[in-house]
N, C-alpha and C positions, 0 to 999 in steps of 0.2 A: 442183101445184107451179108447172107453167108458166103458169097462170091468173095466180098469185097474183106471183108475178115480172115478169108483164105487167101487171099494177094498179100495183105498187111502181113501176117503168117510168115511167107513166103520172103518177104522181100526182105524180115530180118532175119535170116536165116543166114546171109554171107555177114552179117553184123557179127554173127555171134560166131561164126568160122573164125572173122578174120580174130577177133577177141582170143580166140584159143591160137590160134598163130602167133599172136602177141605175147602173148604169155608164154606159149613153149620158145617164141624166141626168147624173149626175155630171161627164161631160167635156163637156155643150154647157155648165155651168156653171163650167168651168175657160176654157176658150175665149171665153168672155163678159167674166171677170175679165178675160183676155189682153187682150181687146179693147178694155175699158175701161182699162185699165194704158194701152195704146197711144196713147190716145186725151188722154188725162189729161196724160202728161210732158208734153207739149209747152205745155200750157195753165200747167203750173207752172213752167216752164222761163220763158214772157213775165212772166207776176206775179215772180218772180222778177229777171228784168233790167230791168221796172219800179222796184220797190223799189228797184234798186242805180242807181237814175237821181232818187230823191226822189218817184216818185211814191206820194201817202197811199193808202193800203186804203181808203176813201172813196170816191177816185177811180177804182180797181183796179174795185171793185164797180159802179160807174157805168159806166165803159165797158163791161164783160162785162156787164153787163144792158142796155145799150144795142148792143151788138152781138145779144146773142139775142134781142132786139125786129123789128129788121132781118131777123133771120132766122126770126122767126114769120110776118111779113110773106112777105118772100118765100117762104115756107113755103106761106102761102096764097094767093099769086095764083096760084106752081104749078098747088096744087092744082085751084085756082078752072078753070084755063085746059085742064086735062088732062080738066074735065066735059063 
């Protein structure tokens, strides 16, 4: 009987792993959202008092791709300089 209650034991023990796996995935995937939400308002917030100034979506999109240009750039001389 006590064999068999220490197998039973035993055998939900990856139950309860994988449950804690589920969960830490779960909340670094909530925390990620967070982070991108955080990250995001503000970017919508400039487009935003753009448009309320006349500037076209044309233009909106031209500058933010020419800022993230600037920032591949500097991205990689970084990188380049930290070899």
């Amino acid at each position: 009987m006590l064999g068999a209650l220490k197998s039973k034991m035993s055998n939900n023990r990856p139950a309860v792993l994988d449950d804690r796996d589920l969960l830490a995935s779960q909340m670094a995937t909530i925390e990620e959202r967070d982070r991108l939400h955080r990250c995001i308002v503000p970017i919508v917030d400039c487009i935003r008092k753009m448009r309320l100034e006349g500037v076209a979506d044309k233009e909106i999109v031209g500058l933010f791709r020419h800022a993230a240009d600037e920032l591949d750039e500097a991205t990689m001389t970084t990188d380049a300089s930290l070899r």
